[in-house]
C-alpha positions as CSV (number, residue, x, y, z in Angstrom):
1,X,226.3,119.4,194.5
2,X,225.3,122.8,192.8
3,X,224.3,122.5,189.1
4,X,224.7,125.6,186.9
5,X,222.8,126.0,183.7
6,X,224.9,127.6,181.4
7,X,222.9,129.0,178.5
8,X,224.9,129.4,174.7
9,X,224.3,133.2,173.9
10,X,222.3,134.0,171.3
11,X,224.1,134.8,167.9
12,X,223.2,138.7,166.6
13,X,222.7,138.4,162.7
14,X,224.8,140.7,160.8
15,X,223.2,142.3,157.5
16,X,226.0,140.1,155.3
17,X,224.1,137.2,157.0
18,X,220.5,138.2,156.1
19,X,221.3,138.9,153.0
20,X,222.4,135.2,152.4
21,X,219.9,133.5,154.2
22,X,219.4,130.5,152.8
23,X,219.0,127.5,155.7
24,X,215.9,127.9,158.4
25,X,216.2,130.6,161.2
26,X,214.3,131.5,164.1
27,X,215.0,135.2,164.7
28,X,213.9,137.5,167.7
29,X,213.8,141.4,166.4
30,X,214.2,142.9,169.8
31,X,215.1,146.4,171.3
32,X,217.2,146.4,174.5
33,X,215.1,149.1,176.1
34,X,211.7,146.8,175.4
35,X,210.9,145.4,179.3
36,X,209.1,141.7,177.6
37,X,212.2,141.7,175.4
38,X,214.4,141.7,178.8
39,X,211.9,138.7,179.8
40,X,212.6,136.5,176.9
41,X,216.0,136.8,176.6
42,X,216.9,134.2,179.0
43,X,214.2,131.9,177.3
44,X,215.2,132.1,173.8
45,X,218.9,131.6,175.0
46,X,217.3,128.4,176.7
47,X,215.9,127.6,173.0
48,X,218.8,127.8,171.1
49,X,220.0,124.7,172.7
50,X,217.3,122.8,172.4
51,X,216.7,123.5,168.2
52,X,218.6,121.0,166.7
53,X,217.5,122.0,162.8
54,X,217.2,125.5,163.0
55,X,219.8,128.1,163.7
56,X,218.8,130.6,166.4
57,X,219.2,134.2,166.3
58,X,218.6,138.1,166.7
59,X,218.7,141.4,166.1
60,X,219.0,144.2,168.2
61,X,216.7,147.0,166.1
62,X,218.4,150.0,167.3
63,X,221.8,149.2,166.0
64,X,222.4,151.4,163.1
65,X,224.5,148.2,161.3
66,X,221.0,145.9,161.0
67,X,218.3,148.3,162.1
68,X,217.4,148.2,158.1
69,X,216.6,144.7,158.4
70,X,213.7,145.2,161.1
71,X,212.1,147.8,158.5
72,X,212.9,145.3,155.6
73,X,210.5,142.5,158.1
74,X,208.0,145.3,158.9
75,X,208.4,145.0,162.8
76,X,206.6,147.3,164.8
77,X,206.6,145.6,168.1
78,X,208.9,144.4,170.5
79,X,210.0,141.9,170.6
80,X,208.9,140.4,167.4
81,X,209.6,136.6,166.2
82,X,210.2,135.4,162.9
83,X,211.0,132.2,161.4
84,X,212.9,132.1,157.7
85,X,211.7,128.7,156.0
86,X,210.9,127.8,152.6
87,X,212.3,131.6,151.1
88,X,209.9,133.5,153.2
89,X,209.5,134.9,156.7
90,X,206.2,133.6,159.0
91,X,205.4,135.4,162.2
92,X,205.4,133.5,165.3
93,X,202.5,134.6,167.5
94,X,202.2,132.2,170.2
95,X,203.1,131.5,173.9
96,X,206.3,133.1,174.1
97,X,207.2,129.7,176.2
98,X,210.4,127.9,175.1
99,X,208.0,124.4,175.0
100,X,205.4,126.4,172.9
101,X,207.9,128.2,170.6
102,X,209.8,124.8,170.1
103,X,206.8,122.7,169.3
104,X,205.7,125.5,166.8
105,X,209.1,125.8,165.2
106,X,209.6,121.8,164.9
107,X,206.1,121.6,163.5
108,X,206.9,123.8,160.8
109,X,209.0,120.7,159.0
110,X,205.8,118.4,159.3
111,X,203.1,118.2,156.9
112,X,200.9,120.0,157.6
113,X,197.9,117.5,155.7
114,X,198.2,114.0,157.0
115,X,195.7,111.5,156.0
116,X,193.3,111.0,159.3
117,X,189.7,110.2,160.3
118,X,187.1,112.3,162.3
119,X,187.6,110.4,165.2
120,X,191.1,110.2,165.5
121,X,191.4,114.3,165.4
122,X,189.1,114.4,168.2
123,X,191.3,112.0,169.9
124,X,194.0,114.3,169.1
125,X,191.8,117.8,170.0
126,X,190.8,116.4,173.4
127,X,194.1,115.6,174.5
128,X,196.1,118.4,173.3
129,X,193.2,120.5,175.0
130,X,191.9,122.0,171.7
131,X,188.2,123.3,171.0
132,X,188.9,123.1,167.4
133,X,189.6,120.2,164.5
134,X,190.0,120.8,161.0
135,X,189.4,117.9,158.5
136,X,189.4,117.9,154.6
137,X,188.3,115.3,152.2
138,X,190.1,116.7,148.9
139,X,192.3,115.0,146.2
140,X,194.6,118.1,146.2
141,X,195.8,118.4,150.4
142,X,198.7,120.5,148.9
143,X,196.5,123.3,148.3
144,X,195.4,123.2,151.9
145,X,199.5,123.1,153.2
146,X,200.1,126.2,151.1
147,X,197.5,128.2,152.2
148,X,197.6,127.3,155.7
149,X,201.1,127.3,156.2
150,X,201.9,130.1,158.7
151,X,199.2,127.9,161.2
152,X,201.4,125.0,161.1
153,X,202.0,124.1,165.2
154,X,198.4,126.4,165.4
155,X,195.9,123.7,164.4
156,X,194.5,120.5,164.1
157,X,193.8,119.2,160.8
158,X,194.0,116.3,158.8
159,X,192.1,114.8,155.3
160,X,191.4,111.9,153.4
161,X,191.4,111.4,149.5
162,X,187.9,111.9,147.8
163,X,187.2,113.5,144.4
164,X,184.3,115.3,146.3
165,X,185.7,119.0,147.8
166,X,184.9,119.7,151.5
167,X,186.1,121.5,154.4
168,X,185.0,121.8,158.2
169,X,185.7,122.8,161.3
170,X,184.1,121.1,164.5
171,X,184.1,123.5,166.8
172,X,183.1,122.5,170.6
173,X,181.3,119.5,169.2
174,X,179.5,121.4,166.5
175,X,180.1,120.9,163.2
176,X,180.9,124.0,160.7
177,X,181.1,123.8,156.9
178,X,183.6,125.8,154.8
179,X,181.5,127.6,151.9
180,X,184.2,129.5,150.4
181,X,186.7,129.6,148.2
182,X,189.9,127.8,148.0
183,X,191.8,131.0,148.7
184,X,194.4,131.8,151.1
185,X,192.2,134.5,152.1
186,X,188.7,133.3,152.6
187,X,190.3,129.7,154.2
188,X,192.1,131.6,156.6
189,X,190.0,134.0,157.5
190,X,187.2,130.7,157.9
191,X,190.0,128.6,160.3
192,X,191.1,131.8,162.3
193,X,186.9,132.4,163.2
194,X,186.7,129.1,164.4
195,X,190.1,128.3,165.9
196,X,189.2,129.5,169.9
197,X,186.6,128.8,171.8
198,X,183.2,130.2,171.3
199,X,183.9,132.4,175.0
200,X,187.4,132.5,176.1
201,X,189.1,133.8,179.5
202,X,191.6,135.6,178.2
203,X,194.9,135.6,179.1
204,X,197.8,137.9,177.4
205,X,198.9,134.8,175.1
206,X,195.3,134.9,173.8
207,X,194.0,138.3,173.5
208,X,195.7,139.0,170.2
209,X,194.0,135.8,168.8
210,X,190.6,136.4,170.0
211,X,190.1,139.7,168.7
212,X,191.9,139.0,165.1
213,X,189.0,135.9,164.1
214,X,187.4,138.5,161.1
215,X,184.6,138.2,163.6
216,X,183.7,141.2,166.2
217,X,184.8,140.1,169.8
218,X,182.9,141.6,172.8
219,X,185.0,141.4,176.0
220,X,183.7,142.0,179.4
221,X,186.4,144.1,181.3
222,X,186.4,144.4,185.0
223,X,187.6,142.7,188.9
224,X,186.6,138.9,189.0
225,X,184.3,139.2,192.0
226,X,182.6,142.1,191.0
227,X,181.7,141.2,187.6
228,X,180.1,137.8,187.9
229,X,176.6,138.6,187.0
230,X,178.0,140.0,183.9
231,X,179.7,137.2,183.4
232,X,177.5,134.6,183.4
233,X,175.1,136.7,181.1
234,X,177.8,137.0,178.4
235,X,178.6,133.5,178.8
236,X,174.9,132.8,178.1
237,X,174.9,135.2,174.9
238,X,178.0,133.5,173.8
239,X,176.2,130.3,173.5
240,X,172.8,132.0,172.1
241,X,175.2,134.3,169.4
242,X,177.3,131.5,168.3
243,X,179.5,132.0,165.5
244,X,178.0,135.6,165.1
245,X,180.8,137.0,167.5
246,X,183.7,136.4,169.8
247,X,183.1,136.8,173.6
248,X,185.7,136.8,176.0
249,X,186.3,138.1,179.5
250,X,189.5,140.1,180.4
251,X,189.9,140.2,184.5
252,X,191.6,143.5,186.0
253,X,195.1,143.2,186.8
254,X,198.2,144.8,186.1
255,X,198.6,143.5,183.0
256,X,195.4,144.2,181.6
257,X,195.2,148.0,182.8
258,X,198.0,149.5,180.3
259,X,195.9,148.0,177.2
260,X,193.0,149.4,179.2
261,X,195.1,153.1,179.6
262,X,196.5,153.2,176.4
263,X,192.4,153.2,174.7
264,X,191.7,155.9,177.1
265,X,189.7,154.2,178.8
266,X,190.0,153.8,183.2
267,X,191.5,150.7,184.0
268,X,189.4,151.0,187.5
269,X,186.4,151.4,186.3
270,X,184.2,148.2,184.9
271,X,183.5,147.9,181.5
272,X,182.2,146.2,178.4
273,X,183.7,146.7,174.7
274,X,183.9,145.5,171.3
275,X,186.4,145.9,169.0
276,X,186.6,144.9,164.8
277,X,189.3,144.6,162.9
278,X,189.3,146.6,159.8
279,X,190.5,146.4,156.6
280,X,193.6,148.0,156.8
281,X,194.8,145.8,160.1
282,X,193.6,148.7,161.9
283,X,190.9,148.3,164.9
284,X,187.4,149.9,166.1
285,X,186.7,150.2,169.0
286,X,183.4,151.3,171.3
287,X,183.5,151.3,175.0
288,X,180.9,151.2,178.1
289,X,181.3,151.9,181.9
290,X,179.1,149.4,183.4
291,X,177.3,152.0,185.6
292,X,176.0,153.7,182.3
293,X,173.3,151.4,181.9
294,X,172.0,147.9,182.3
295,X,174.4,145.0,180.9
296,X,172.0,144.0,177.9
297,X,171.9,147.9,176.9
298,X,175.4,148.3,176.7
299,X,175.7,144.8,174.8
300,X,173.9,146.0,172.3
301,X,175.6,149.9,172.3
302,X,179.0,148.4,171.9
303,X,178.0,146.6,168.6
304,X,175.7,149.7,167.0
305,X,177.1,152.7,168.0
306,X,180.2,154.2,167.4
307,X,181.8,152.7,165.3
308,X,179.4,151.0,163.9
309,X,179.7,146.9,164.3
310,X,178.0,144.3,161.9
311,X,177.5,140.5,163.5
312,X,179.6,138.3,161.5
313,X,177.1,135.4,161.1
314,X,178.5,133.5,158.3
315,X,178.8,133.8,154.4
316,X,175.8,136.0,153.3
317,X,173.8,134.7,156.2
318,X,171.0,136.9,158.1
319,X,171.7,137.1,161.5
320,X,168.5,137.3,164.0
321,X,169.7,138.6,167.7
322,X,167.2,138.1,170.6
323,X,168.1,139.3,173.6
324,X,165.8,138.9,176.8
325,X,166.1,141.4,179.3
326,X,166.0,139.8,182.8
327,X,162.7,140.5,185.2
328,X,161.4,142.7,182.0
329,X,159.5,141.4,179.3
330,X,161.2,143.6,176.8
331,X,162.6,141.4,174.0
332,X,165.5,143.3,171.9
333,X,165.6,142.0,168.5
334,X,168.2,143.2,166.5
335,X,168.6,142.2,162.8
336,X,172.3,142.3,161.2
337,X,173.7,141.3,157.9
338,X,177.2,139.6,157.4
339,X,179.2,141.1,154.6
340,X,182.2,139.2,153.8
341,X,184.3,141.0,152.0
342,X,187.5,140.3,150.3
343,X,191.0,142.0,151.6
344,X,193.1,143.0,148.6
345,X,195.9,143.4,150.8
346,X,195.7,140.4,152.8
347,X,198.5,137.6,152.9
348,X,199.1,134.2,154.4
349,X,199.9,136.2,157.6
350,X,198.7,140.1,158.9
351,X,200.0,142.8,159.4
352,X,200.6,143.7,163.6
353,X,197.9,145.4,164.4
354,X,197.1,148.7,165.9
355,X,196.6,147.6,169.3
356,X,199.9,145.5,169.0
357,X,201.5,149.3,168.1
358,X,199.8,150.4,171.1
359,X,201.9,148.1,173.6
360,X,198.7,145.8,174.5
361,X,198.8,142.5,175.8
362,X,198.2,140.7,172.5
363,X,198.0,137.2,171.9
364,X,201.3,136.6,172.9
365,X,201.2,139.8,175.3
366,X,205.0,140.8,175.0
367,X,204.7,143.1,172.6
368,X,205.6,146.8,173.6
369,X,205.2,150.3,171.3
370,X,208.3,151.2,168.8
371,X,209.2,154.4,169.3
372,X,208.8,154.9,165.3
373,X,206.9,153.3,163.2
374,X,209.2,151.2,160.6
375,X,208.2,150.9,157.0
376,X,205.9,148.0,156.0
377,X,208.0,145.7,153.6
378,X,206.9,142.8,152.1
379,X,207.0,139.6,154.2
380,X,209.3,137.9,151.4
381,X,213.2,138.2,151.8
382,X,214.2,140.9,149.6
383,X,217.8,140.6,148.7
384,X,218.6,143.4,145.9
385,X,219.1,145.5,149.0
């Protein structure tokens, strides 16, 4: 017997309908063009008729009748997914999976605070595969479900009552302490640093992630069996740097090379970078062949030249950098100063990012380059329009 699945097509939102958005919607912002839009379609079909609570839907950015709502949601790559809950619009950055999208969007209508112990989160962390728990002890948890909101589905976090403030994260085992303010800010800039693993393999669902922490993030670039030297020596800095940086490895394939094109760099050539966000969502970037020199030299060109990179070591905290040089006795000590600054401009959720305008493989890796740039609007539905 031959089984067809038949999947319900996907409703396109008409500006009438946006405009009196009231109820919760998932909505894919998509241009027909867009090759990872084309990949998704079939999936988020498949998702509409497994979402129960939320309506499903999307917009096609180059029709003239609803192209002004992609420039109300700020959307500058395709495609881009957006859930409507609670009067607002939170960006969905994960797997672009219909399991993963699901479990994010069903999340969403959970608290996010749940009264929990140390112990059972790393219950929960080890077997959902996580390197990261949150837990709070607080007697106002409400404060932490506001600010945290658009990482509802992201994390794992839980508090108990206690007239005594304090947040951590333990991180791989390790234990971090939150020292600043209760800000949406500051609190997510602290959870996003310490949500990934200290060194990550990265993959086009977490690029985006791994390079957005506040934190620079050095990535080895280059074929698998070429690079392994390299690798284990970055792995080893990871563990001696910790918290100071991100440090990941991105292996040479065919989706990597594009990103790797786009920087002007050559996608056949070996390589280590670092890149920083900056202030305005944008992204620095410096970039070494791994012919020009030895692998500690470069390490330490890609954090001090151009542009310049600061360690990010923790709130005011000096940050002492030894690295040994193997078969020399030359000891490189570099001394760096964290400077946390506040972003004026910053929300619960960023701004895409240059590299996301650019077509990389970000952490969800199907974004691709709009052909013009659409005008940032505030995140919140704005229905005078």
């Amino acid at each position: 017997m031959l089984f067809v699945n038949i999947l319900a097509e996907v409703h396109n939102l008409t500006m009438a309908e946006y405009n009196d958005l009231t109820e919760p919607t998932f909505i894919k912002l998509y241009a027909p063009w867009c090759g990872h839009c084309k990949h998704l379609a079939p999936k988020f079909e498949e998702l509409s008729t497994t979402l129960t609570n939320v309506k499903v839907v999307q917009v096609d950015c180059t029709d003239e009748s609803v192209k002004q709502i992609c420039g109300k949601l700020g959307v500058r790559g395709y495609p881009a997914l957006k859930l409507f809950y609670n009067n607002q619009f939170i960006d969905y950055e994960g797997e672009r999976e219909v399991g993963a999208m699901k479990h994010w969007v069903e999340a969403m209508f959970l608290p996010l605070m749940q009264i929990s112990t140390v112990s059972e989160l790393k219950q929960r962390a080890a077997s959902n595969h996580a390197s990261t728990f949150f837990f709070a002890q607080t007697a106002h948890p409400e404060k932490y479900e506001e600010h945290l909101l658009a990482l509802k589905g992201q994390i794992i976090i839980g508090y108990e009552q206690s007239s005594v403030e304090r947040f951590i994260a333990v991180r791989e085992g390790i234990e971090i302490t939150y020292t600043g303010g209760m800000n949406p800010v500051e609190l997510n800039r602290f959870v996003q640093t310490h949500l990934i693993p200290i060194f990550t393999m990265l993959t086009p669902s977490n690029f985006g992630r791994t390079i957005r922490t506040g934190a620079p993030a050095i990535i080895l670039f280059g074929k698998d069996a070429e690079v392994q030297p390299e690798l284990k020596k970055l792995q080893e800095m990871a563990q001696q740097f910790k918290y100071a940086a991100q440090f990941g490895f991105l292996a040479s394939d065919e989706k990597s090379k594009p990103f790797i094109e786009q920087n002007k760099q050559d996608p056949e050539r070996n390589a280590v970078f670092a890149m920083k966000q900056t202030h305005g969502g944008q992204f620095d970037i410096a970039y070494k062949y791994l012919d020009e020199g030895t692998f500690e030299e470069l390490v330490e060109f890609v954090f001090n030249k151009e542009p310049e990179f600061k360690l990010a070591g923790g709130d005011n905290t000096k940050v002492i950098v030894a690295v040994s040089i193997s078969v020399t006795l030359i000891v490189i000590t570099l001394v760096l100063f964290c400077c946390c600054r506040k972003s004026k401009d910053a929300s619960h959720h960023e701004e895409k990012t240059v590299g996301e305008e650019q077509g990389e493989e970000g952490e969800q890796g199907e974004e691709e380059k709009v052909e013009e740039e659409a005008p940032k609007e505030d995140e919140k539905k704005d229905k005078t329009d």
